[in-house]
PyMOL CGO cylinders between C-alpha atoms (Angstrom):
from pymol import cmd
from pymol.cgo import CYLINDER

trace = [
    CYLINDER, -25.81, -11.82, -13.96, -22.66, -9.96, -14.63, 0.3, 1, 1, 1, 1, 1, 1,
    CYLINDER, -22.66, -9.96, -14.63, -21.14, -6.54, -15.40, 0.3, 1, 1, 1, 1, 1, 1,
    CYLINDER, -21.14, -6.54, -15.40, -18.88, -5.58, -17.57, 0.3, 1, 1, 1, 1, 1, 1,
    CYLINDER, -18.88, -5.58, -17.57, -16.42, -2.67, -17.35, 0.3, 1, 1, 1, 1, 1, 1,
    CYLINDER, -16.42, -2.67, -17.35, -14.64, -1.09, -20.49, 0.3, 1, 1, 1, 1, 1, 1,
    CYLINDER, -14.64, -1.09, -20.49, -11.96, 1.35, -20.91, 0.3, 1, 1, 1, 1, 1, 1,
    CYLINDER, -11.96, 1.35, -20.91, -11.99, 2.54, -23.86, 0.3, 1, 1, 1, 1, 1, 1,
    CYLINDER, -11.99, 2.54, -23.86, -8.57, 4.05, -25.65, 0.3, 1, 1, 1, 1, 1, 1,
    CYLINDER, -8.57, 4.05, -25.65, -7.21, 5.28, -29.16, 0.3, 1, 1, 1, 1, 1, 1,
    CYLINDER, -7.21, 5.28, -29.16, -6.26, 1.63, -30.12, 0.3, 1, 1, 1, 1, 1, 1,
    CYLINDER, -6.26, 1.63, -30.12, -7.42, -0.48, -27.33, 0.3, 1, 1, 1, 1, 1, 1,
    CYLINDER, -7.42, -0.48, -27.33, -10.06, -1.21, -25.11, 0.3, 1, 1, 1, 1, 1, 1,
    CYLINDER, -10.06, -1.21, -25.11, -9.57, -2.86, -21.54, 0.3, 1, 1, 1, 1, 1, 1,
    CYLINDER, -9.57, -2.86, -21.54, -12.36, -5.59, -20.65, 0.3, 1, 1, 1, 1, 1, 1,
    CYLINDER, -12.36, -5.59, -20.65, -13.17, -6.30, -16.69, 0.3, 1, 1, 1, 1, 1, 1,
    CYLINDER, -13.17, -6.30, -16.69, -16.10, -8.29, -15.99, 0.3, 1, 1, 1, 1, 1, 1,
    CYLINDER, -16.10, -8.29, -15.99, -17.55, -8.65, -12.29, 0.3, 1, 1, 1, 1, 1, 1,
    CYLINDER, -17.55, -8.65, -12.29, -18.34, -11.87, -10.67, 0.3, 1, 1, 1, 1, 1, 1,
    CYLINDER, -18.34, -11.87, -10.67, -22.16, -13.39, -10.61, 0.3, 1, 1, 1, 1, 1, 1,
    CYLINDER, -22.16, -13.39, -10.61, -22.76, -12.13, -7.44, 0.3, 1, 1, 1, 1, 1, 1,
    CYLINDER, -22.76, -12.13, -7.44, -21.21, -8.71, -8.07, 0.3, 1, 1, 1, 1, 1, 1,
    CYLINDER, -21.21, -8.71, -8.07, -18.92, -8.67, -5.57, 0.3, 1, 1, 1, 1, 1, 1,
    CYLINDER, -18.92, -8.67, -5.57, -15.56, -8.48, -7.34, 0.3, 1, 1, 1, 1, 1, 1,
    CYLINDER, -15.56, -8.48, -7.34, -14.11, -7.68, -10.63, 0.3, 1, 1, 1, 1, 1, 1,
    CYLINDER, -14.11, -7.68, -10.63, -11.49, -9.14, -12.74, 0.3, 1, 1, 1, 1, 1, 1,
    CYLINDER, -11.49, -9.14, -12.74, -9.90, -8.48, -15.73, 0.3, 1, 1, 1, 1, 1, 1,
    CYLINDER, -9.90, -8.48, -15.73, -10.76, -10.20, -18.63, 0.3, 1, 1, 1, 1, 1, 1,
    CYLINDER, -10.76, -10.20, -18.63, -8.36, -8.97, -21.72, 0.3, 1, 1, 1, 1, 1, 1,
    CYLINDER, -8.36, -8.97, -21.72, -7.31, -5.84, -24.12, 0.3, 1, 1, 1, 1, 1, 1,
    CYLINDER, -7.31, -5.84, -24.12, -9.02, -5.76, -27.47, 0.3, 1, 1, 1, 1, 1, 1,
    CYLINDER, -9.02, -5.76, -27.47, -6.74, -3.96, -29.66, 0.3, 1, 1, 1, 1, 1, 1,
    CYLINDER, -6.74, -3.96, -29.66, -7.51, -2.18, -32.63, 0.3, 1, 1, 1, 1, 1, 1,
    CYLINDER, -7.51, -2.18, -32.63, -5.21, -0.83, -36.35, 0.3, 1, 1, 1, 1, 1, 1,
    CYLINDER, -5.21, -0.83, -36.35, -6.96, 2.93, -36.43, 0.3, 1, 1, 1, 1, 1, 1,
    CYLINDER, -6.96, 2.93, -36.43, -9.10, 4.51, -33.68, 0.3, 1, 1, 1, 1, 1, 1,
    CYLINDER, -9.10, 4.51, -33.68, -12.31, 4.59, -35.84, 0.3, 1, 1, 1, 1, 1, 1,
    CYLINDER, -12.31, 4.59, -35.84, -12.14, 0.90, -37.28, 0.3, 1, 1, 1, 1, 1, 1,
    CYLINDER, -12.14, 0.90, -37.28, -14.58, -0.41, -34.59, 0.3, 1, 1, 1, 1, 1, 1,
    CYLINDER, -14.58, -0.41, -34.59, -16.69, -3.32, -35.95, 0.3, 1, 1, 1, 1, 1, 1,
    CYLINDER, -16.69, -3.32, -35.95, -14.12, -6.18, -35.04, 0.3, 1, 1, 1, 1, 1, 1,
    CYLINDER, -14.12, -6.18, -35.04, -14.03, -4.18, -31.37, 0.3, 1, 1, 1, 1, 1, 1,
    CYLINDER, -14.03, -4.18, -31.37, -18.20, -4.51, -31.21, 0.3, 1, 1, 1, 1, 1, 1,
    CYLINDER, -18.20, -4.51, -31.21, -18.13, -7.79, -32.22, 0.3, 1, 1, 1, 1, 1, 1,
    CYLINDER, -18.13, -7.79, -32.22, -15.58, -9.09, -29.84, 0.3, 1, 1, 1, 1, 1, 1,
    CYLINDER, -15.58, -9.09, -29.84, -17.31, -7.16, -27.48, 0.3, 1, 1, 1, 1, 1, 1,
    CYLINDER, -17.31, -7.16, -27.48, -20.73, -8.79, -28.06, 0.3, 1, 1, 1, 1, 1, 1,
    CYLINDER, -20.73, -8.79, -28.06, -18.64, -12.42, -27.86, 0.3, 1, 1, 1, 1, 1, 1,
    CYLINDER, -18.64, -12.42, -27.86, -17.63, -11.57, -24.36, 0.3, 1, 1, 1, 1, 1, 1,
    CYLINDER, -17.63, -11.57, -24.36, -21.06, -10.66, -23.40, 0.3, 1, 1, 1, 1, 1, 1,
    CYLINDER, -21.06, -10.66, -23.40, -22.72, -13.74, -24.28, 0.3, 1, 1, 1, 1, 1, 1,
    CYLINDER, -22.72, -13.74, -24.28, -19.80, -16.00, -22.83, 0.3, 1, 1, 1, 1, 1, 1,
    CYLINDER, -19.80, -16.00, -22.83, -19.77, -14.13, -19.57, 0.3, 1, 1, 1, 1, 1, 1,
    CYLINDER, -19.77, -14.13, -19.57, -24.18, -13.67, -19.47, 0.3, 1, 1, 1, 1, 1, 1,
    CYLINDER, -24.18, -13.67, -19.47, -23.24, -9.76, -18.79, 0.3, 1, 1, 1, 1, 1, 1,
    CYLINDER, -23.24, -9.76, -18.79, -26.51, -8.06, -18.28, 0.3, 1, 1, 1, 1, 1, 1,
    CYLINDER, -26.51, -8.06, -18.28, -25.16, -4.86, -18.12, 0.3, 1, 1, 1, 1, 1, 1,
    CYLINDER, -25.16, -4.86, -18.12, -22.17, -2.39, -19.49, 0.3, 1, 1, 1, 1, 1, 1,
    CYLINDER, -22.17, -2.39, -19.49, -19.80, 0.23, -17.40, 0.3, 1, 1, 1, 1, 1, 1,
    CYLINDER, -19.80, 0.23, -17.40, -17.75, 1.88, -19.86, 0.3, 1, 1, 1, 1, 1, 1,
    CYLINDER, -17.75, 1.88, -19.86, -15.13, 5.01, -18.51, 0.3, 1, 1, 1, 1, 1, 1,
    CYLINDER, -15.13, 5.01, -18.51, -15.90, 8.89, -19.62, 0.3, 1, 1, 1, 1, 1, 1,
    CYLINDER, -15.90, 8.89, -19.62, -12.94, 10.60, -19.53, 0.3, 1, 1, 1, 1, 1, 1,
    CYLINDER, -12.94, 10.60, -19.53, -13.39, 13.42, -18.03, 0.3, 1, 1, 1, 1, 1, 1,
    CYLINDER, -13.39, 13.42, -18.03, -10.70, 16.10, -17.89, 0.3, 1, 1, 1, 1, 1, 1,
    CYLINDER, -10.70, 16.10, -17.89, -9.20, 16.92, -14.05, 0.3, 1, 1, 1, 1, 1, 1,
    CYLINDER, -9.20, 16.92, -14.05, -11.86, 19.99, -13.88, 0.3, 1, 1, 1, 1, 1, 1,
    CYLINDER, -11.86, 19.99, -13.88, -14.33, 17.85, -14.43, 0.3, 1, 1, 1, 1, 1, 1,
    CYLINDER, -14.33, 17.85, -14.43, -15.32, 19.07, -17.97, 0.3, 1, 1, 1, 1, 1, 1,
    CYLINDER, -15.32, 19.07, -17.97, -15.51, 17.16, -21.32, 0.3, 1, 1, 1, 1, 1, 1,
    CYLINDER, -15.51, 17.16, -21.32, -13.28, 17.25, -24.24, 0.3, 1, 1, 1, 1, 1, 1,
    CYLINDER, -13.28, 17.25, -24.24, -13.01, 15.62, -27.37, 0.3, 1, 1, 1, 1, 1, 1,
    CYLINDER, -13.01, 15.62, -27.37, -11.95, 12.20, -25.64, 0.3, 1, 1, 1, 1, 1, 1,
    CYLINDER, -11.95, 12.20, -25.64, -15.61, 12.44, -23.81, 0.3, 1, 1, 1, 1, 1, 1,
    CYLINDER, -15.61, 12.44, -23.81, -17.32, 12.55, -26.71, 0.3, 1, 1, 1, 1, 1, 1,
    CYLINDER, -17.32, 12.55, -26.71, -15.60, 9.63, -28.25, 0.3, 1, 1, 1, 1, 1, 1,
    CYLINDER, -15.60, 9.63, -28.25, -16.74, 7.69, -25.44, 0.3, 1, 1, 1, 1, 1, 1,
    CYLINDER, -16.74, 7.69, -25.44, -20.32, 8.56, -25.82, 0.3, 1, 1, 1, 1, 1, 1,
    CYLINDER, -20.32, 8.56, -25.82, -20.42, 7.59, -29.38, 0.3, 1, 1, 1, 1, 1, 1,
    CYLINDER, -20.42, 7.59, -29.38, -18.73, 4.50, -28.43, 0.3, 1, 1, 1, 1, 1, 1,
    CYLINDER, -18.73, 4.50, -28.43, -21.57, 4.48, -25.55, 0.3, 1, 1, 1, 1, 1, 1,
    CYLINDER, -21.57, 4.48, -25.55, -24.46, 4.64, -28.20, 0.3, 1, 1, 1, 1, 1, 1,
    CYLINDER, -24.46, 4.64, -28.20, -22.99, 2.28, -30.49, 0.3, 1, 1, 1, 1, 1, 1,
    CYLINDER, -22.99, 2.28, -30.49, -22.83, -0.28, -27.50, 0.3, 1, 1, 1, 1, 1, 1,
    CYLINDER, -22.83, -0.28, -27.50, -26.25, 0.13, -26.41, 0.3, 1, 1, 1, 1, 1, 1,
    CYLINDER, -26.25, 0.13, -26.41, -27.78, -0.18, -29.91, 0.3, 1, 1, 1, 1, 1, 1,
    CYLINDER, -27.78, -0.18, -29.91, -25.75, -3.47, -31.00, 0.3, 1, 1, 1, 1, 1, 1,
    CYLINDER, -25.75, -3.47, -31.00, -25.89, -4.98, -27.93, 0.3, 1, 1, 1, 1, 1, 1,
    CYLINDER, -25.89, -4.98, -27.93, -29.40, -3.73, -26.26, 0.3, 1, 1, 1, 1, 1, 1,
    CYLINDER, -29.40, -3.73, -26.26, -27.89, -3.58, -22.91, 0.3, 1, 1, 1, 1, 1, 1,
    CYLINDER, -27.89, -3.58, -22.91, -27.84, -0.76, -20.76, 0.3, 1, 1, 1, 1, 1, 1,
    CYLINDER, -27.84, -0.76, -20.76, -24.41, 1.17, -20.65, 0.3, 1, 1, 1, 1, 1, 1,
    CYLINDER, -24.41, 1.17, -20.65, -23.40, 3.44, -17.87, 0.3, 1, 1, 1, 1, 1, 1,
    CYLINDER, -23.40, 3.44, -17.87, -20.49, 6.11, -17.51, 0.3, 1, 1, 1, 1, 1, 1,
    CYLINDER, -20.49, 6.11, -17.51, -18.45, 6.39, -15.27, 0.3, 1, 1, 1, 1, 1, 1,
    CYLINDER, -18.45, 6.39, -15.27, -15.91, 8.90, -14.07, 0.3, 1, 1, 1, 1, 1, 1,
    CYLINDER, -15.91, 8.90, -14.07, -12.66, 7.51, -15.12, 0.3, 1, 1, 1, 1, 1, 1,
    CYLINDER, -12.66, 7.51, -15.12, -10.47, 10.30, -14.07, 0.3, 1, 1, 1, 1, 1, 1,
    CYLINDER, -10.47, 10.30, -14.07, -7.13, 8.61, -12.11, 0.3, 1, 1, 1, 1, 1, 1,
    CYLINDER, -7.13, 8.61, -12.11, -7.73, 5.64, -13.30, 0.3, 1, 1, 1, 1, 1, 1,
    CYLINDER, -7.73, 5.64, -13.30, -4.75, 4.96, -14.97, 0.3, 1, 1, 1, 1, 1, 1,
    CYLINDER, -4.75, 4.96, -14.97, -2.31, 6.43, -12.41, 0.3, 1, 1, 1, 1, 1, 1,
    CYLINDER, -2.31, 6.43, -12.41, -5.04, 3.74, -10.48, 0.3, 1, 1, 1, 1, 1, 1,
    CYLINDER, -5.04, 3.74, -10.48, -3.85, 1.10, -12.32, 0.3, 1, 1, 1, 1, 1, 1,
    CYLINDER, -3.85, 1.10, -12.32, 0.02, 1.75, -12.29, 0.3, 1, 1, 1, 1, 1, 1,
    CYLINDER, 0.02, 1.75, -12.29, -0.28, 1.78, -8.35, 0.3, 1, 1, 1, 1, 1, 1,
    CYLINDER, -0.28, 1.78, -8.35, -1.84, -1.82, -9.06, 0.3, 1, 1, 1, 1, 1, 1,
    CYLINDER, -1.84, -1.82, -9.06, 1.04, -2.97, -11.35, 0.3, 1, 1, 1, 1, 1, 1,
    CYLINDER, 1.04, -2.97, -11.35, 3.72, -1.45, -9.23, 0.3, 1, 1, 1, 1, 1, 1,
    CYLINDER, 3.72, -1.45, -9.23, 2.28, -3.05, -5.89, 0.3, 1, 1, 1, 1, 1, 1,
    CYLINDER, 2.28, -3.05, -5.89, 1.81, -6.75, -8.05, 0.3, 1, 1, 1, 1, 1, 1,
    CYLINDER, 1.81, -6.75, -8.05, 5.52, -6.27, -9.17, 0.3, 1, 1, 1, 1, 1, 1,
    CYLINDER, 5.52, -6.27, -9.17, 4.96, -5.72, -13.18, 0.3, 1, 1, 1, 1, 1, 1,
    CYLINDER, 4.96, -5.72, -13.18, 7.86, -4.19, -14.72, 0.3, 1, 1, 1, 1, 1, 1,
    CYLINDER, 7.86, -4.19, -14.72, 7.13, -0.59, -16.24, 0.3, 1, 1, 1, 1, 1, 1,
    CYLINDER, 7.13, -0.59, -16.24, 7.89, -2.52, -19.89, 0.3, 1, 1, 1, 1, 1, 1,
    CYLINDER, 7.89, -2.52, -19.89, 5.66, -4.78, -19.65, 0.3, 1, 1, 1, 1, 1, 1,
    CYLINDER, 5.66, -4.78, -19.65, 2.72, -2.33, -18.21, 0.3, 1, 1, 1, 1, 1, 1,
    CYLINDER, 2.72, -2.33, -18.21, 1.14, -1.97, -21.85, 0.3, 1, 1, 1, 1, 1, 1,
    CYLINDER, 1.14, -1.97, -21.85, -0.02, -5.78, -21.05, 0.3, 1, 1, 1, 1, 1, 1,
    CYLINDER, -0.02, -5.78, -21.05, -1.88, -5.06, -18.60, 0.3, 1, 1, 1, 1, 1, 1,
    CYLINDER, -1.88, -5.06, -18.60, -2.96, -1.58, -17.99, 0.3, 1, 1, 1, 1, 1, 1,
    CYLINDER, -2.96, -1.58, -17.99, -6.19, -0.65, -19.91, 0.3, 1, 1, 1, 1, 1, 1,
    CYLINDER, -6.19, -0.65, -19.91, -7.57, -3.83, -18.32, 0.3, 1, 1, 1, 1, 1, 1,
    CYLINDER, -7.57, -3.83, -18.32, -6.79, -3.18, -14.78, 0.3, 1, 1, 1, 1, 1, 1,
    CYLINDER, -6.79, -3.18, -14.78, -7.93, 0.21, -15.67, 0.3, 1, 1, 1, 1, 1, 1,
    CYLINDER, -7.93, 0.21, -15.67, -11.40, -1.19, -16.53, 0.3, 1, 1, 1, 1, 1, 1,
    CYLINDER, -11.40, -1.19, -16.53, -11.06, -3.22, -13.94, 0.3, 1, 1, 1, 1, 1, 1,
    CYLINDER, -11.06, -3.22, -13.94, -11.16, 0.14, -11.57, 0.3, 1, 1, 1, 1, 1, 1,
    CYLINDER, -11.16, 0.14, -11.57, -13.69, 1.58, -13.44, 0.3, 1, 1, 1, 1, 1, 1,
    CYLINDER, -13.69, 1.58, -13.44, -15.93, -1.43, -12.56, 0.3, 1, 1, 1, 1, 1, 1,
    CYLINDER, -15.93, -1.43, -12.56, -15.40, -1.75, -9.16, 0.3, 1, 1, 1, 1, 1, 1,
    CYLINDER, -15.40, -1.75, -9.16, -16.22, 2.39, -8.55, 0.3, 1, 1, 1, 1, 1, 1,
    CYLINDER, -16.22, 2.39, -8.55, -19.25, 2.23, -10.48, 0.3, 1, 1, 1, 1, 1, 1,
    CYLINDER, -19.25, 2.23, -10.48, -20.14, -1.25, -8.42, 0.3, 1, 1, 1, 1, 1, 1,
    CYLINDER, -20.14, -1.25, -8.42, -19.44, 0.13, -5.05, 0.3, 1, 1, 1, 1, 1, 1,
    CYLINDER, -19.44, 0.13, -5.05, -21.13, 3.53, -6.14, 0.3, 1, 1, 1, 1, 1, 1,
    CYLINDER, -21.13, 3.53, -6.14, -24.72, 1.38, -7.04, 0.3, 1, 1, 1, 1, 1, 1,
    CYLINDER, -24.72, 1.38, -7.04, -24.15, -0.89, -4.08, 0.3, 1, 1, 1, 1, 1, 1,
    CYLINDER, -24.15, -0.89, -4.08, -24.01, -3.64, -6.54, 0.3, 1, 1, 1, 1, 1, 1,
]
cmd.load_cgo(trace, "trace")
């Protein structure tokens, strides 16, 4: 069994999946999108990775603002959320994503990635972090 963690952004979304065991997480890739709401190939590459990794279950980043509250980029995320859960029948979690990208940027910057060639990277280490709070949270 396996988790997978997803950041989800305007154009991309960052894909970390955890070991069998659940005791790490890795990144897996950056699906990347034309327009924001054009989000069928995004499922459907989505559902691909969940069958080749036998995820079980879904961690996907709300993005909260720094007060804590919700804004239009939280909402997003929970349609995204209910789209995931009804193609895909899996159980999808939020998670507090806040930092997570200044997260991420500490990880690039300590692995020696080159600030023009963070845009690789960063939404999946980013998902990657998400994954690994929500595991550690749920003593998974």
């Amino acid at each position: 069994m396996r988790i997978m963690g997803l950041d989800l952004g305007s154009k991309t979304v960052g894909v970390a999946v955890s070991d069998p065991l659940l005791n790490v997480a890795r990144e897996v890739e950056i699906i990347r999108r034309k327009e924001e709401n054009k989000l069928r190939q995004t499922l459907a590459r989505i559902e691909e990775l969940i069958v080749e990794y036998d995820v079980k279950e879904i961690v996907l980043g709300l993005p909260l603002n720094l007060d804590g509250t919700e804004g239009e980029r939280a909402e997003l995320s929970r349609e995204f959320k209910d789209k995931l859960e009804r193609r895909t029948g899996l159980p999808v979690h939020m998670w507090d994503e806040r930092l997570t990208t200044v997260e991420a940027i500490e990880i690039m910057d300590a692995d020696g990635i080159k600030p023009k060639d963070r845009e690789k990277y960063v939404d999946m280490i980013a998902a990657r972090v998400i994954l690994e709070g929500y595991m550690e949270f749920a003593g998974k």
